[in-house]
C-alpha positions as CSV (number, residue, x, y, z in Angstrom):
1,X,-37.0,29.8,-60.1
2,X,-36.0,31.8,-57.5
3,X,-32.2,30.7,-57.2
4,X,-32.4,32.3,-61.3
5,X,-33.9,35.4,-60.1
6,X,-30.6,35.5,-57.9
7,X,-28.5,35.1,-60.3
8,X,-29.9,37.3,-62.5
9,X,-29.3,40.1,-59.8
10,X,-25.5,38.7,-60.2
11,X,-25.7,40.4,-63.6
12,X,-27.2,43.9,-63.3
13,X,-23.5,44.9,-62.8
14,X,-23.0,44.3,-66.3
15,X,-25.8,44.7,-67.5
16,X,-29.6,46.7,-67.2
17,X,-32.6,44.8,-65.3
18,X,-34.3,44.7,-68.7
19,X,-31.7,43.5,-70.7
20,X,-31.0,40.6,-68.2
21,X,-34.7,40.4,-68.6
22,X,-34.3,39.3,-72.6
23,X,-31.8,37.1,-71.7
24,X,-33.5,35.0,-69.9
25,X,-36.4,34.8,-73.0
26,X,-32.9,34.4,-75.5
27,X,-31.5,31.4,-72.8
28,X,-35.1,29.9,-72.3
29,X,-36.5,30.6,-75.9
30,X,-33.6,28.5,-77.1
31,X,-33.5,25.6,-75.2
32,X,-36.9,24.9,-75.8
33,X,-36.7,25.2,-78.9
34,X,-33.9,23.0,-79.3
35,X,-35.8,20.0,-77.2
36,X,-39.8,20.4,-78.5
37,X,-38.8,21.5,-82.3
38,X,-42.2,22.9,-82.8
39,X,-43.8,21.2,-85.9
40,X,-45.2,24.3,-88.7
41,X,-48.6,23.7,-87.4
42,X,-47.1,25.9,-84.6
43,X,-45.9,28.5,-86.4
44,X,-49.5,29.9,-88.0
45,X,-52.5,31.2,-87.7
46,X,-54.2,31.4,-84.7
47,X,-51.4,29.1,-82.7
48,X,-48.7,31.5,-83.4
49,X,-50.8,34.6,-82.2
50,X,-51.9,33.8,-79.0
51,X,-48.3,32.1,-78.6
52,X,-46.9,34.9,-79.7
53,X,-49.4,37.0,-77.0
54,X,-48.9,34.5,-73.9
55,X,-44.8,34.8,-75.1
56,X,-45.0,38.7,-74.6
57,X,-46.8,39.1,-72.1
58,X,-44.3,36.3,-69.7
59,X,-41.2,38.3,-71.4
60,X,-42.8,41.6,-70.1
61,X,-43.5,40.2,-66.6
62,X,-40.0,39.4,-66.2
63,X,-38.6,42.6,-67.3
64,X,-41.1,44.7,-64.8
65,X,-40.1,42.4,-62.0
66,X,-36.4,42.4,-62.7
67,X,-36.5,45.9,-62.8
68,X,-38.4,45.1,-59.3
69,X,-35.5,43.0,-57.7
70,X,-33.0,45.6,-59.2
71,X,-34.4,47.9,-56.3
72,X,-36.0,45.6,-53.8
73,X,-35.5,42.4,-51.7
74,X,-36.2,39.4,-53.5
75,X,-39.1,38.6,-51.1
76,X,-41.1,41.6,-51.0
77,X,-40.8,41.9,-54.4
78,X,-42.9,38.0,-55.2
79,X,-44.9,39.6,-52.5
80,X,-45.9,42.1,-54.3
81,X,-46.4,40.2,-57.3
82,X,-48.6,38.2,-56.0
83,X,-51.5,40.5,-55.9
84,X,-52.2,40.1,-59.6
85,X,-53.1,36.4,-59.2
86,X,-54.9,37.0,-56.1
87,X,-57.0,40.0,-57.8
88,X,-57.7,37.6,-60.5
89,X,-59.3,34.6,-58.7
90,X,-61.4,37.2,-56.2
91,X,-62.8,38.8,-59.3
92,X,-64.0,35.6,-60.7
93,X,-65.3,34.2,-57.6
94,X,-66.2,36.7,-55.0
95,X,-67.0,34.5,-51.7
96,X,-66.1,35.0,-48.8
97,X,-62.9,33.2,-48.4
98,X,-61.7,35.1,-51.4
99,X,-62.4,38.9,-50.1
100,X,-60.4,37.6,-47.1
101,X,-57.8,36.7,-49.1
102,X,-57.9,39.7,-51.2
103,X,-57.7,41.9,-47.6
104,X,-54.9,39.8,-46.3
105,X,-52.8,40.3,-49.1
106,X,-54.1,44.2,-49.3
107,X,-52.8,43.9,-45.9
108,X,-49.3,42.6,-47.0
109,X,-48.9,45.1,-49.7
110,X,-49.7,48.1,-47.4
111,X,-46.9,46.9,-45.0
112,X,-44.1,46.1,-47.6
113,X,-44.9,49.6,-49.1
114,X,-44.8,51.5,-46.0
115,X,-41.3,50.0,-45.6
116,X,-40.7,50.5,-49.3
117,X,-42.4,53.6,-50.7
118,X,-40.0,56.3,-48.9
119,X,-36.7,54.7,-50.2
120,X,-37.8,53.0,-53.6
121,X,-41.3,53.8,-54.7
122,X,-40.0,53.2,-58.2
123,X,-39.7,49.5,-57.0
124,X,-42.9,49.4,-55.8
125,X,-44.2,50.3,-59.3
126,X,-42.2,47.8,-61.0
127,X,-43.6,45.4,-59.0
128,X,-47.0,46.5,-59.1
129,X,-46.7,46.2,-62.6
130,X,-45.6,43.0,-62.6
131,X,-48.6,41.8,-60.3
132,X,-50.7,43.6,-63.3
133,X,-48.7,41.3,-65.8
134,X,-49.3,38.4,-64.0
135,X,-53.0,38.5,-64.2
136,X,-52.5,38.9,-68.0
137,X,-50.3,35.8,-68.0
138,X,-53.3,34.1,-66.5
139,X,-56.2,34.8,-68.5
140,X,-53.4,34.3,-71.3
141,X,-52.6,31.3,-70.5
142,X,-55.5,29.9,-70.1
143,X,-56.9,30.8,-73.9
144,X,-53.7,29.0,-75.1
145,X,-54.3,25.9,-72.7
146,X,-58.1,25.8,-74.0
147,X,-57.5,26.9,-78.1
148,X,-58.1,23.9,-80.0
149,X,-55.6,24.7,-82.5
150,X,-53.6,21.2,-82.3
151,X,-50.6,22.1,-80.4
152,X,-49.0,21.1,-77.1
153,X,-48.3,23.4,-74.8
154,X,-44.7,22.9,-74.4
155,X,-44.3,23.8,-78.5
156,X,-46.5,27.0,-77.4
157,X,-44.4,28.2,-74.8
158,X,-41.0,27.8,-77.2
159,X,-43.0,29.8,-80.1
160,X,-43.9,31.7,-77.6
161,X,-40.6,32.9,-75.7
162,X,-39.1,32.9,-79.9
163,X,-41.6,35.5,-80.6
164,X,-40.8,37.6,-77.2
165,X,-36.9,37.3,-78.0
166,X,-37.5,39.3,-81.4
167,X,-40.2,41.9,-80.3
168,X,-38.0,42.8,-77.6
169,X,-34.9,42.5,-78.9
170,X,-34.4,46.2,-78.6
171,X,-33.7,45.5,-75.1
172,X,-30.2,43.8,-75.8
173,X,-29.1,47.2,-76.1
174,X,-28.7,46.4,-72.1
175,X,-26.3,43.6,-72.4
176,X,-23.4,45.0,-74.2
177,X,-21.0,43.7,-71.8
178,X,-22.1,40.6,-71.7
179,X,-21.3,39.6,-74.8
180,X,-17.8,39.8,-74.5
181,X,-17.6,37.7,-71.6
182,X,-18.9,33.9,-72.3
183,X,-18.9,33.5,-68.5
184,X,-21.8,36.6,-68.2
185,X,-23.6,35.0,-71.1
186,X,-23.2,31.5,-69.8
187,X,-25.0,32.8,-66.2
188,X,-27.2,35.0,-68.7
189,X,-28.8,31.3,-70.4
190,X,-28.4,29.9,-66.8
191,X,-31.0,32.4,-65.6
192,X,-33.4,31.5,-68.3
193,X,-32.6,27.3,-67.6
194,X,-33.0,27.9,-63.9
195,X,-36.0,30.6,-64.2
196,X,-38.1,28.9,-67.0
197,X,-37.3,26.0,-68.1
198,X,-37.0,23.6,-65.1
199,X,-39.9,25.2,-63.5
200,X,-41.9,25.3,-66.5
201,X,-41.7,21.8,-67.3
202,X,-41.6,20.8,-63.8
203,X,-44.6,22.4,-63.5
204,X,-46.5,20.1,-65.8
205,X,-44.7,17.2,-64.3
206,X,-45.8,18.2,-60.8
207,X,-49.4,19.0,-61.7
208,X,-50.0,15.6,-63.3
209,X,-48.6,13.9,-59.7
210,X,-50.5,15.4,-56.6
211,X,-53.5,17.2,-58.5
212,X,-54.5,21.2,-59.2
213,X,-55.6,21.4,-55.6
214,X,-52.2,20.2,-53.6
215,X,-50.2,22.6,-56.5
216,X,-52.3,25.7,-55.9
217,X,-51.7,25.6,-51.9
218,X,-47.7,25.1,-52.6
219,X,-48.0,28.7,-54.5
220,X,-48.4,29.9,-51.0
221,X,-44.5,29.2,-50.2
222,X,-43.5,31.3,-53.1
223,X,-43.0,34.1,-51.2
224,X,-41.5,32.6,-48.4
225,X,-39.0,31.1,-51.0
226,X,-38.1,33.7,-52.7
227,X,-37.1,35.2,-48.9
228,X,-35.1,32.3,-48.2
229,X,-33.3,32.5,-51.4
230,X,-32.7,36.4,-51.2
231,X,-31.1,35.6,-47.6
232,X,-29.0,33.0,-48.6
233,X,-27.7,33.7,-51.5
234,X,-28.3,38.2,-51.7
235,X,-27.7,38.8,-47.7
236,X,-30.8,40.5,-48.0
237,X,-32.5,40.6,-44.7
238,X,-35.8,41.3,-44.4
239,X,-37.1,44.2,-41.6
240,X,-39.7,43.0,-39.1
241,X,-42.6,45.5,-41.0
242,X,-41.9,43.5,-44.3
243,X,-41.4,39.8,-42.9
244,X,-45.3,40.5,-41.4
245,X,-46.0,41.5,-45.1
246,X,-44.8,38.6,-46.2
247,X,-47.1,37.0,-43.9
248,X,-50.2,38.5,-44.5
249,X,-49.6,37.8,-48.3
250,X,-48.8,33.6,-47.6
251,X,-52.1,33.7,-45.8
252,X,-53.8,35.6,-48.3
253,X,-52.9,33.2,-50.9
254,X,-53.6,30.0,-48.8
255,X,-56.8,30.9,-48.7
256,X,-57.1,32.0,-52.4
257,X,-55.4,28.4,-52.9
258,X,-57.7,26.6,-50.5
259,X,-60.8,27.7,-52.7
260,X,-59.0,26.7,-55.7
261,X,-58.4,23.0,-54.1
262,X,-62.3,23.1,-53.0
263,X,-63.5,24.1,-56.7
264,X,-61.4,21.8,-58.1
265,X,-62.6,18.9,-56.1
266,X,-65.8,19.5,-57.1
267,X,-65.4,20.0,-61.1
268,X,-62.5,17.6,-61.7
269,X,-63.1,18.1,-65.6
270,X,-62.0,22.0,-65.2
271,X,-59.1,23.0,-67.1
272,X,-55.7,23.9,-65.9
């Protein structure tokens, strides 16, 4: 996921955050649809809207946080991100492990933006706004995984990214450039390959293999991740204020995950 959030940096040379953004719903919403072929049942009623919704909402995520990484490291941007999950799961539970995990990450977020806010506050919204995003991809998500309308959730998420490509298709206003190179457009599909599909699908695969509880603590090393990557790959090296961010926000969600692995133990017939 996070090598394709890499590349995709590659491209804002060419091309604007957002418009790199819509590529990566064109790339993704048309290899999917090339491999599921969603059957008509997917494409009315009640299955296309809330595909069409989850779609949106994902497309918009990615635009806020590419606009994010346009501005900030790699890292503290997931970082950041990750307080809409967080936020989510301490509404809906409230105990104590939660509120910890709720301050620690509070605690991350104050850190990164005291680093942050001076020099790119704007980046700090974006990413905010993706954390904001996030949650809506959750409670999103989770109508589409519990509708009984008679589709798989693969066929969802291509009608979904379809959809996304066409309402923001004003956004390929950003990529002029791109199109007249087929190496940039190659690298644009790439990005959504690299940034959707494989971990989309690998995802599912993953989930099925070592349980909701083992998959929700791995989360954790997102951000961590996403640092490695921006290293490696960006040369982006994190100060000492913002690797202790970082911190506090893998903690935070270890223990938002560790709830998650408890819960789930307990009601093994909740839904993903």
């Amino acid at each position: 996921m996070y090598v394709g959030a890499a590349m995709a940096v590659w491209l804002f040379d060419d091309a604007t955050p957002s418009g790199v953004a819509w590529l990566r719903c064109l790339g993704a919403a048309m290899v999917l649809l090339a491999w599921r072929r969603p059957p008509r049942a997917a494409w009315r009623g009640k299955a296309l809207l809330l595909a069409g919704a989850f779609g949106t909402v994902t497309a918009g995520m990615n635009v806020v946080f590419y606009e994010a990484i346009a501005r900030l490291p790699l890292g503290t941007a997931v970082a950041l991100e990750f307080v809409g999950p967080v936020v989510v799961a301490a509404i809906g539970s409230r105990t104590r492990r939660d509120i910890a995990a709720l301050a620690m990450v509070a605690l991350g977020v104050v850190l990164i933006a005291d680093v942050q806010l001076a020099g790119e506050p704007l980046g700090v919204a974006f990413a905010l706004a993706a954390a904001a995003a996030w949650a809506g991809y959750i409670v999103l998500g989770n109508r589409v995984a519990l509708a009984d309308t008679g589709v798989s959730g693969f066929d969802s998420l291509a009608v979904g990214f379809a959809v996304a490509t066409v309402v923001l298709s004003p956004l390929a206003l950003g990529t002029g450039a791109v199109w007249g190179a087929p190496d940039l457009l190659a690298l644009g599909v790439g990005v959504g390959v690299l940034s959707t599909v494989v971990p989309y699908t690998l995802d599912q695969f993953v989930l099925r293999k070592v349980g909701r509880a083992a998959f929700a603590l791995l989360l954790a090393l997102l951000p961590v991740t996403a640092t490695v990557i921006g290293l490696l790959v960006l040369a982006q090296v994190p100060t000492g204020m913002e690797a202790l961010g970082i911190l506090a926000v893998v903690i935070g969600v270890a223990l938002r995950s560790r709830e998650d692995g408890q819960r789930t133990a307990e009601s093994p017939q909740e839904p993903p």
